[in-house]
DSSP file (Angstrom, degrees, kcal/mol; ACC not computed):
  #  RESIDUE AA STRUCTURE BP1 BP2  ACC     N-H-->O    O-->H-N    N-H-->O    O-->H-N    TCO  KAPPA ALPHA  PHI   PSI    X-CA   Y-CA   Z-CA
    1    1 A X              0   0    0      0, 0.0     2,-0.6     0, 0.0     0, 0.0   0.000 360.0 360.0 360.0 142.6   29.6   -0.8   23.4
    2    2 A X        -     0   0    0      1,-0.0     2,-0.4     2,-0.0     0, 0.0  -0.854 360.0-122.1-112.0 148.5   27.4   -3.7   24.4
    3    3 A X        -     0   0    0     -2,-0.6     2,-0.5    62,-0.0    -1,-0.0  -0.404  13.7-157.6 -75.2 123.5   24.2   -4.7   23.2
    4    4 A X        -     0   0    0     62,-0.5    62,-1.7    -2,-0.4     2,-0.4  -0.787  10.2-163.8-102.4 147.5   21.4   -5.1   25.0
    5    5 A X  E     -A   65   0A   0     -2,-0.5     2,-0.4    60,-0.2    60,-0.2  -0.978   7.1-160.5-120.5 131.6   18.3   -7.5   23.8
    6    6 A X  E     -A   64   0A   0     58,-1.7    58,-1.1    -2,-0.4     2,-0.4  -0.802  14.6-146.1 -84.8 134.9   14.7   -7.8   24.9
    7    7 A X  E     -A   63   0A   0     -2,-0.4    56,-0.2    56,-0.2     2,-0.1  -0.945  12.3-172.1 -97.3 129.5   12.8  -10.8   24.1
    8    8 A X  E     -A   62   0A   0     54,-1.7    54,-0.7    -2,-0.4     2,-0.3  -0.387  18.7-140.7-124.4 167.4    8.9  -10.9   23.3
    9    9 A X  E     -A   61   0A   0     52,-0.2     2,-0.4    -2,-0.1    52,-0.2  -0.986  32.4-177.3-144.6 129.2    7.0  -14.7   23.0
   10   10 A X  E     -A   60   0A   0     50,-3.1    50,-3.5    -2,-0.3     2,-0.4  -0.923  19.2-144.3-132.3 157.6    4.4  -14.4   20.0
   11   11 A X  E     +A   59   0A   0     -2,-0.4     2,-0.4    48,-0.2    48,-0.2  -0.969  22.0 170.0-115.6 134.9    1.8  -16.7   18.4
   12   12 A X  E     -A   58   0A   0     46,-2.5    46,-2.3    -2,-0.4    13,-0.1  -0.997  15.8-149.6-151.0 150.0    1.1  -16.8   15.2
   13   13 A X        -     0   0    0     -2,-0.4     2,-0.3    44,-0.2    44,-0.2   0.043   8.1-179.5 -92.4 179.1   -1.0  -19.1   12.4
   14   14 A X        -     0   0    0      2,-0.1    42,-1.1     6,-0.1     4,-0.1  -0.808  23.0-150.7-177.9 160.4   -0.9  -20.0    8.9
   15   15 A X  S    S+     0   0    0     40,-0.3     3,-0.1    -2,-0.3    42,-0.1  -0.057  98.3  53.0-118.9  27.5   -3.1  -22.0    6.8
   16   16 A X  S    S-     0   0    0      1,-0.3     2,-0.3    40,-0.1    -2,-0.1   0.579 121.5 -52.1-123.1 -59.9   -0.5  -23.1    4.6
   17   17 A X     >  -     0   0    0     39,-0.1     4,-1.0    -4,-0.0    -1,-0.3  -0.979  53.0 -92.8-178.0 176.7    2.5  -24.7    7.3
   18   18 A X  H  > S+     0   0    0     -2,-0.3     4,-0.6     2,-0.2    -6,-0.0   0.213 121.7  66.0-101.6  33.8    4.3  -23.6   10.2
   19   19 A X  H  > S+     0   0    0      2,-0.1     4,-1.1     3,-0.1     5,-0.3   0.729 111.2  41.9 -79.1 -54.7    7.3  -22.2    8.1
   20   20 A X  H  > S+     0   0    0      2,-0.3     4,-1.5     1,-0.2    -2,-0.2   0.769 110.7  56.8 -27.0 -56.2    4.4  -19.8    7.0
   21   21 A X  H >< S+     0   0    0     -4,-1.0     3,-0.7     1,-0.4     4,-0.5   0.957 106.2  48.5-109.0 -74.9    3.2  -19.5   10.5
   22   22 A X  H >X S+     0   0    0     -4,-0.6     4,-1.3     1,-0.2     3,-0.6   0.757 113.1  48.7 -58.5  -3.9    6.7  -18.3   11.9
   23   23 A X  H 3X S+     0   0    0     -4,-1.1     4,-2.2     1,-0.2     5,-0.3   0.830 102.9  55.7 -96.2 -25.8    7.0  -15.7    9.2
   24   24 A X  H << S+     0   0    0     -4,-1.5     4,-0.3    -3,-0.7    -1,-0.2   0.588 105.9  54.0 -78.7   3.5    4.0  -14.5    9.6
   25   25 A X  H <> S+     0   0    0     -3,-0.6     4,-1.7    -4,-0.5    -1,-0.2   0.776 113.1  44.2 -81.2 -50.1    5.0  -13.9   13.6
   26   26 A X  H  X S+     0   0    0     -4,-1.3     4,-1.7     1,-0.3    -2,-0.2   0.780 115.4  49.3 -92.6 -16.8    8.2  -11.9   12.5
   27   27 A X  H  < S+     0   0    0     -4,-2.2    -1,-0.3     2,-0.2    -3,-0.2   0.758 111.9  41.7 -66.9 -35.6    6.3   -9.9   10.0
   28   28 A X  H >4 S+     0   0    0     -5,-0.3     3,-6.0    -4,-0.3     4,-0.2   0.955 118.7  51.5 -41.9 -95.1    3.4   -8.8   11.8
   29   29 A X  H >X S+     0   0    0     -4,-1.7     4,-1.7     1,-0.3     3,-1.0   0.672 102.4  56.9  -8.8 -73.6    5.9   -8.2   14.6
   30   30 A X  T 3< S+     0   0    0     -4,-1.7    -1,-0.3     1,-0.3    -2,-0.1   0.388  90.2  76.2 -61.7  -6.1    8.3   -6.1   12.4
   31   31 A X  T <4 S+     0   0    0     -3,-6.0    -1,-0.3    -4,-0.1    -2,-0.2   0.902 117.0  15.3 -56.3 -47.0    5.3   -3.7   11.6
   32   32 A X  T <4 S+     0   0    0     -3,-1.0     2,-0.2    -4,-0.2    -2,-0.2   0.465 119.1  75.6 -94.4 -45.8    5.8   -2.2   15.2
   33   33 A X     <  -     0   0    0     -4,-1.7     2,-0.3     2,-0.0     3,-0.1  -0.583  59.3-155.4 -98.2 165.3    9.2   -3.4   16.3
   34   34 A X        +     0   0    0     -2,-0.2    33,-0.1    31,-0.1    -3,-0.0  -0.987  65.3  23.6-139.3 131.2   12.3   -2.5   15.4
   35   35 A X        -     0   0    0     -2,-0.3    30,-1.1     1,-0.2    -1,-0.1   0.724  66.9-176.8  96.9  17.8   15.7   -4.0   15.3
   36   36 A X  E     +B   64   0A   0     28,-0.3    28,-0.2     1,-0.1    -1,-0.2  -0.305   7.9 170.6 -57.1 128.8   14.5   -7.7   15.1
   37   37 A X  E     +     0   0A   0     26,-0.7     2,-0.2     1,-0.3    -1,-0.1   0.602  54.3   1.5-116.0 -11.0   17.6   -9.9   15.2
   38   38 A X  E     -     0   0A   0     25,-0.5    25,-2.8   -12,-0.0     2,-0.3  -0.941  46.7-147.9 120.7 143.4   16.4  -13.1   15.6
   39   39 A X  E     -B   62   0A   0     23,-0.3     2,-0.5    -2,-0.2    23,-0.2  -0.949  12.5-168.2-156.8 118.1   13.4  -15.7   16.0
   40   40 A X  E     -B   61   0A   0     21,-2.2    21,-1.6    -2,-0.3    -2,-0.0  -0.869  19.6-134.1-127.8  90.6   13.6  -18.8   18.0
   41   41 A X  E     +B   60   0A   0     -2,-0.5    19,-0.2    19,-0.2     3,-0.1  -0.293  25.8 173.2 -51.7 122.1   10.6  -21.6   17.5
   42   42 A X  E     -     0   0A   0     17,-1.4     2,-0.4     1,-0.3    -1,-0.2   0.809  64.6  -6.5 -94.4 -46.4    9.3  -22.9   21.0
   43   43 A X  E     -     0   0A   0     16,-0.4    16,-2.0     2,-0.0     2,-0.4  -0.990  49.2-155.8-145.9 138.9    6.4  -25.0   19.7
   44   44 A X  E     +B   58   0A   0     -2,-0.4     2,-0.2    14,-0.2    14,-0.2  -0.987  25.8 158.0-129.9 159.0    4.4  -25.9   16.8
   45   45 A X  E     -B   57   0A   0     12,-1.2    12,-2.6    -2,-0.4     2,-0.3  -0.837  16.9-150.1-159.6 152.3    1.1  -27.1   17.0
   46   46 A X        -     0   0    0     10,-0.3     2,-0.7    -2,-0.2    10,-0.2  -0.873  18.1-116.6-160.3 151.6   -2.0  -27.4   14.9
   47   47 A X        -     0   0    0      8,-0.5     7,-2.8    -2,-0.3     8,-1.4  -0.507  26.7-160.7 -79.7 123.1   -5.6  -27.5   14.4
   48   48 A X  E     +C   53   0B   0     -2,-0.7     2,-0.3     5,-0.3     5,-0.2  -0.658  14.3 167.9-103.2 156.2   -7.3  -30.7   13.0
   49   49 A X  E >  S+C   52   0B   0      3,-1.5     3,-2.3    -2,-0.3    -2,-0.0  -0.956  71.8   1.8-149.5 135.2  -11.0  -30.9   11.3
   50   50 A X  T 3  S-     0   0    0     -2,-0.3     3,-0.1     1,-0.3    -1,-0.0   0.783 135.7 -54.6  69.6  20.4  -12.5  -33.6    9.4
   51   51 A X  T 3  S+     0   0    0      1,-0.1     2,-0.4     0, 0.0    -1,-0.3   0.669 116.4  98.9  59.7  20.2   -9.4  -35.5   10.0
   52   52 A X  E <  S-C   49   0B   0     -3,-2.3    -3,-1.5     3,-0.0     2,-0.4  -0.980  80.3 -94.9-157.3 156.6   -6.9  -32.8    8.6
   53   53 A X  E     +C   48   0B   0     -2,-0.4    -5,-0.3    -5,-0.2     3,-0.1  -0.549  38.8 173.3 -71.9 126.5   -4.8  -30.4    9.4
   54   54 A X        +     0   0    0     -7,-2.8     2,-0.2    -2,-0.4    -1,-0.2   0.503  66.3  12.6 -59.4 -54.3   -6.7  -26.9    9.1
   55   55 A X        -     0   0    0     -8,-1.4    -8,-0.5   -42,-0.0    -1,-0.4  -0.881  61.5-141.6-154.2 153.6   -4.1  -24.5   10.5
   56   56 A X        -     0   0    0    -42,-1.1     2,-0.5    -2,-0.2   -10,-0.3  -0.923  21.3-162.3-105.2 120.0   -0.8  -24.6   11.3
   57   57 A X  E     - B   0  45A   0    -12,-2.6   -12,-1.2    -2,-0.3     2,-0.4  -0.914   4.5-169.2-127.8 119.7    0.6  -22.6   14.9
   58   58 A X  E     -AB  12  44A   0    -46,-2.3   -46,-2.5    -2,-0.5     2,-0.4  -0.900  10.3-155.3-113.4 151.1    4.1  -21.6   15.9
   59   59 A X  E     -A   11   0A   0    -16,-2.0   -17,-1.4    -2,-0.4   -16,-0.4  -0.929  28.9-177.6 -99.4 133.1    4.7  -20.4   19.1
   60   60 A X  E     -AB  10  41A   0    -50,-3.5   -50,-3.1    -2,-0.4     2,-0.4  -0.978  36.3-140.7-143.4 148.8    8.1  -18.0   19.1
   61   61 A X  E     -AB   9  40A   0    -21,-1.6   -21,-2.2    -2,-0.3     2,-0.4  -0.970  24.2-158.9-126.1 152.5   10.4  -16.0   20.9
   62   62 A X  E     -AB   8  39A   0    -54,-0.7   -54,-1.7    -2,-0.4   -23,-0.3  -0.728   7.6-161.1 -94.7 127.2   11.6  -12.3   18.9
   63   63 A X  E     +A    7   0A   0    -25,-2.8   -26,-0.7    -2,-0.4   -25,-0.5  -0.738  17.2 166.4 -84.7 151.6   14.9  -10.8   20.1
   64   64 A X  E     -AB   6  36A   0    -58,-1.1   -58,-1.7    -2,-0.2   -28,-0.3  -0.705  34.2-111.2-170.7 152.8   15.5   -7.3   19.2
   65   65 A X  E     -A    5   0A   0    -30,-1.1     2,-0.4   -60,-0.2   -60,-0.2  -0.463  31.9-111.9 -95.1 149.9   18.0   -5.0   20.5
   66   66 A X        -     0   0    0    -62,-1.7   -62,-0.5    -2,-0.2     2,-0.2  -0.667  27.9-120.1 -75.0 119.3   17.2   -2.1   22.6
   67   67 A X        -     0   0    0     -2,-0.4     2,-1.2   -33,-0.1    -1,-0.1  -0.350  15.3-134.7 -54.7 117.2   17.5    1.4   21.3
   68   68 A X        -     0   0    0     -2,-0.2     2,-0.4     2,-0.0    -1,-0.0  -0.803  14.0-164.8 -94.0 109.0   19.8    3.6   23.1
   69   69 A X        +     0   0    0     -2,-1.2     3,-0.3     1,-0.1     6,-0.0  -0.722  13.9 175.4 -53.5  97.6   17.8    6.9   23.5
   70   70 A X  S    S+     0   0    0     -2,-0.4    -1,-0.1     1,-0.1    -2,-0.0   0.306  92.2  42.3 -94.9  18.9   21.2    9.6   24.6
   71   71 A X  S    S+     0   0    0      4,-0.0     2,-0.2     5,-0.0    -1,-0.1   0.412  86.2 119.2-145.0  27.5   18.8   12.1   24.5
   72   72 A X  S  > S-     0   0    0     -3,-0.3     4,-2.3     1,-0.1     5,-0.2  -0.537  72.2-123.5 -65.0 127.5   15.7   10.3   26.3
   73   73 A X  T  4 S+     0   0    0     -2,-0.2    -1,-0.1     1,-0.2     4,-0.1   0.378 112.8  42.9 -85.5  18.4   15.0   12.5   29.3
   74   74 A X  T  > S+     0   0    0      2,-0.1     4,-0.9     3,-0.1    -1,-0.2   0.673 113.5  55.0 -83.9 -52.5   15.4    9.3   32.0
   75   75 A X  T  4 S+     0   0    0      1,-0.2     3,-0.5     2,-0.2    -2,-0.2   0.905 115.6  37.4 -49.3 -53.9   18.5    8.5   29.7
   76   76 A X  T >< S+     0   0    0     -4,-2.3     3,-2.1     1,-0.2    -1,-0.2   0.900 111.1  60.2 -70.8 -34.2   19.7   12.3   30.5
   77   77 A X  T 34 S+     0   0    0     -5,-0.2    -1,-0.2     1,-0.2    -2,-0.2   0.546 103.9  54.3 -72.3  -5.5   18.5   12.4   34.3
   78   78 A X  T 3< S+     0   0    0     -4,-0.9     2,-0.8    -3,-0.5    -1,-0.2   0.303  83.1  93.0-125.2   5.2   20.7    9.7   35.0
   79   79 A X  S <  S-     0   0    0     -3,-2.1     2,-0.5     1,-0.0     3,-0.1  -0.899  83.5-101.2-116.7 134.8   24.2   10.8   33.8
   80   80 A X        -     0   0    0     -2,-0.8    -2,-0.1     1,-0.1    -3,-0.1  -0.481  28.7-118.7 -72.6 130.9   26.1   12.2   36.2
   81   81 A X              0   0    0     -2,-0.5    -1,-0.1     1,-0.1     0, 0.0  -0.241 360.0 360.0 -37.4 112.0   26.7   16.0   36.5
   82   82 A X              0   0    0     -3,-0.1    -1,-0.1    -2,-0.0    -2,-0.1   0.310 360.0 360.0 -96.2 360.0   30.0   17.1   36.2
């Protein structure tokens, strides 16, 4: 069988560092999603004040594989009748 994956592009913060910052993407994220396989950092970035860094910002994008429904009623409407 082959797998199929969607990919989602999230932002996420930290006030610690942007290790922080991406976990706190894929944890958030993993409240809702399911099947997270992967996390791939596009950017980091951060906010300065007073001359220091403030907050820390990852940009990311989440794989996760798509659930095969066999008994989703698009999933059914679309195998052919024998």
């Amino acid at each position: 069988m082959h797998t199929v994956a969607n990919v989602i592009e999230l932002v996420a913060d930290s006030d610690t560092g942007w290790v922080d910052a991406v976990q706190n993407a894929v944890a958030e994220a993993s409240r809702t999603v399911r099947n997270i396989t992967g996390v791939e950092v596009t950017n980091l970035t951060a906010i300065v004040e007073d001359g220091r860094v403030a907050s820390y910002r990852a940009n990311v994008n989440l794989a996760f594989k798509v659930d095969r429904d066999e008994h989703h009623p698009i999933a059914d409407s679309a195998r052919p009748r024998i």
